[in-house]
C-alpha positions in Angstrom: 60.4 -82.4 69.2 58.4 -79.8 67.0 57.2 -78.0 70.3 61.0 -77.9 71.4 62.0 -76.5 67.6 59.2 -73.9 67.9 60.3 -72.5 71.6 63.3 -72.2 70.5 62.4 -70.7 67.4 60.1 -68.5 69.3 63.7 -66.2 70.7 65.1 -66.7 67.1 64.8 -62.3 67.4 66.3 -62.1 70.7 69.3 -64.2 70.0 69.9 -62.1 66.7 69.9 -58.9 69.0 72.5 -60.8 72.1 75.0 -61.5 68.9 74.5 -57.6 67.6 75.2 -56.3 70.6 78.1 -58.2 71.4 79.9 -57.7 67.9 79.1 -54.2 68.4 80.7 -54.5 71.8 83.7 -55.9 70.8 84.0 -53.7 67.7 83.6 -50.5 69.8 86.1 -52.6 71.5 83.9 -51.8 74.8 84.6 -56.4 74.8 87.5 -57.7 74.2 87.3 -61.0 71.8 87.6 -63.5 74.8 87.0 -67.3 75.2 83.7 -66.5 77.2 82.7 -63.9 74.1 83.5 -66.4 71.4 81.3 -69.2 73.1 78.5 -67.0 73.6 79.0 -65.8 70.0 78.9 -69.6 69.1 75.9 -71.0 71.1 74.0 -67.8 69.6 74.8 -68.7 65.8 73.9 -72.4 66.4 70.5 -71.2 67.9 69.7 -69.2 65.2 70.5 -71.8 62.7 68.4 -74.6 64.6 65.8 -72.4 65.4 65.4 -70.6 62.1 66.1 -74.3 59.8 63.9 -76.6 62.6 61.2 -73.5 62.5 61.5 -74.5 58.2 61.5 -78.0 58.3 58.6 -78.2 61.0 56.5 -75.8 58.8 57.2 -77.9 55.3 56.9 -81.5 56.8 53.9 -82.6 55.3 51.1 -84.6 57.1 49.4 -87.8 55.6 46.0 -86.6 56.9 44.1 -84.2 54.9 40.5 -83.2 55.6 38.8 -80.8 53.6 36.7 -78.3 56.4 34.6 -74.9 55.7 35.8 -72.3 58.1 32.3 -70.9 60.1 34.0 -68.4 62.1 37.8 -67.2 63.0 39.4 -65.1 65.3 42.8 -63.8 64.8 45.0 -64.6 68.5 48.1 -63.6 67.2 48.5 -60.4 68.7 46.6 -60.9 72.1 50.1 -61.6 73.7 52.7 -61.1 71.6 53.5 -57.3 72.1 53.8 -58.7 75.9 56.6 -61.6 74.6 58.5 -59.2 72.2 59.5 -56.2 75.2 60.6 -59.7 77.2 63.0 -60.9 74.7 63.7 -57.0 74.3 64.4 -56.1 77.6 66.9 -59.2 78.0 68.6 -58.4 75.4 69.5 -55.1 76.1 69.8 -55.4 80.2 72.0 -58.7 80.3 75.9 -58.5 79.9 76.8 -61.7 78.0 80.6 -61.5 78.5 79.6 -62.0 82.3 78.9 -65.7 83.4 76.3 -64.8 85.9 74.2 -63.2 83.0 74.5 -66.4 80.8 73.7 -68.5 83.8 70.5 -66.1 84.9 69.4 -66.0 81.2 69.9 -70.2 80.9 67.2 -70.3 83.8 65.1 -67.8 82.5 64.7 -69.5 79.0 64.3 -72.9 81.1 61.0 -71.0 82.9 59.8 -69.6 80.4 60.6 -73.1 78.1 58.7 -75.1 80.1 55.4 -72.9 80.1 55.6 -72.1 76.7 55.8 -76.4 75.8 53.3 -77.1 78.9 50.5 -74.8 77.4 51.4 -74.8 73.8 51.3 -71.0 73.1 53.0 -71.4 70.1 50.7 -68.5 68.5 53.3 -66.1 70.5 56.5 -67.1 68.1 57.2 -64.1 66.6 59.0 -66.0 64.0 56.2 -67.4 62.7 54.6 -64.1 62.5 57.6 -62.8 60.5 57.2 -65.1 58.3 53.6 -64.6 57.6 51.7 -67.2 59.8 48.7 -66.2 61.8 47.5 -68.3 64.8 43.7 -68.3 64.7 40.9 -70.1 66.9 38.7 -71.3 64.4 35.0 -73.3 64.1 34.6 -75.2 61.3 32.5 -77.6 59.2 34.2 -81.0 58.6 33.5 -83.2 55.7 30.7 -84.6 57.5 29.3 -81.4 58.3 30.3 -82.0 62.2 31.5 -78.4 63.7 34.5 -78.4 65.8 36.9 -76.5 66.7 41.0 -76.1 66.7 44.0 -73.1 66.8 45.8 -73.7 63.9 48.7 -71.7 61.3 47.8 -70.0 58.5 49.5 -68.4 56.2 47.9 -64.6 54.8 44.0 -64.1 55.7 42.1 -66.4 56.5 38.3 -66.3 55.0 35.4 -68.1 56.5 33.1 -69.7 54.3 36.2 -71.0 52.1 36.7 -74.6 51.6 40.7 -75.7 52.9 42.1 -78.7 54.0 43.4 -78.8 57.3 47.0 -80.3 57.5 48.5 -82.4 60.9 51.8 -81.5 61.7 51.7 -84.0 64.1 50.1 -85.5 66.9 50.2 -82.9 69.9 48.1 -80.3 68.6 50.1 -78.4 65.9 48.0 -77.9 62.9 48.9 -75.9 60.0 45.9 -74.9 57.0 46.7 -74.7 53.5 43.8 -73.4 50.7 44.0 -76.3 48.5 44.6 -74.6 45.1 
């Protein structure tokens, strides 16, 4: 369910920009305020909500594993793809007409591709909304408590400092790991 939450989360942006355009549409009154208008209006405001509360709730759910690691190296992977993911949700939102069925229907399809790929190969790093709110996705090798080195993508939130002592926190069991600097 959390991979779900986070794809959806991930077009959090892009859903805010369909429902801006279309109440700018309709108050330019270049829309009229239809039954087609006031569904898509509707499915766009629940979709924010689940996205932006799931997107919470995932991040604050607290693991019962803790292990305390020492990060040996990092590397920042945030931004490898996401200026690529941010003109796609920015071109469909400003090329497809919402108050047309055929758009809704194309876009439906579009967020099932993309859905599916996104889930399959967990490239969670690329939710912007995570980014807004001041997680980093990082590939990181570090020291575990028995001195083991491994290796793991995982959250964190601000900069991230190798030779630091954190505790790594599960999410959950299909590879979602969050870090937290134990204070």
């Amino acid at each position: 369910m959390s991979k779900i939450i986070l794809f959806i989360s991930a077009f959090v942006p892009m859903y805010i920009l369909f429902l801006i355009n279309l109440l700018v549409e309709i108050v330019n009154k270049n829309l009229s305020l239809n039954k087609t208008n006031i569904i898509v209006m509707i499915c766009l405001i629940i979709l924010i909500l689940f996205g932006t509360i799931g997107l919470i709730i995932v991040i604050n759910r607290k693991g019962k594993n803790y292990k305390k690691i020492q990060i040996v190296s990092k590397k920042n992977i945030t931004d490898q793809h996401f200026l690529n993911y941010f003109s796609l949700f920015v071109l469909l939102a400003l090329t497809f007409d919402l108050s047309k069925f055929c758009f809704i229907s194309v876009l439906i399809v579009i967020l099932v591709f993309i859905g599916i790929v996104y889930i399959k190969n967990n490239i969670f790093y690329i939710n912007p909304m995570l980014n807004i709110m001041g997680y980093s996705f990082y590939d990181i090798t570090y020291l575990d408590e028995n001195n083991e080195e491994k290796e793991i993508r995982i959250f964190y939130k601000g900069e991230l400092k190798t030779g630091e002592k954190y505790f790594k926190l599960y999410k959950n069991n299909r590879n979602l790991f969050f870090l937290e600097k134990k204070k």
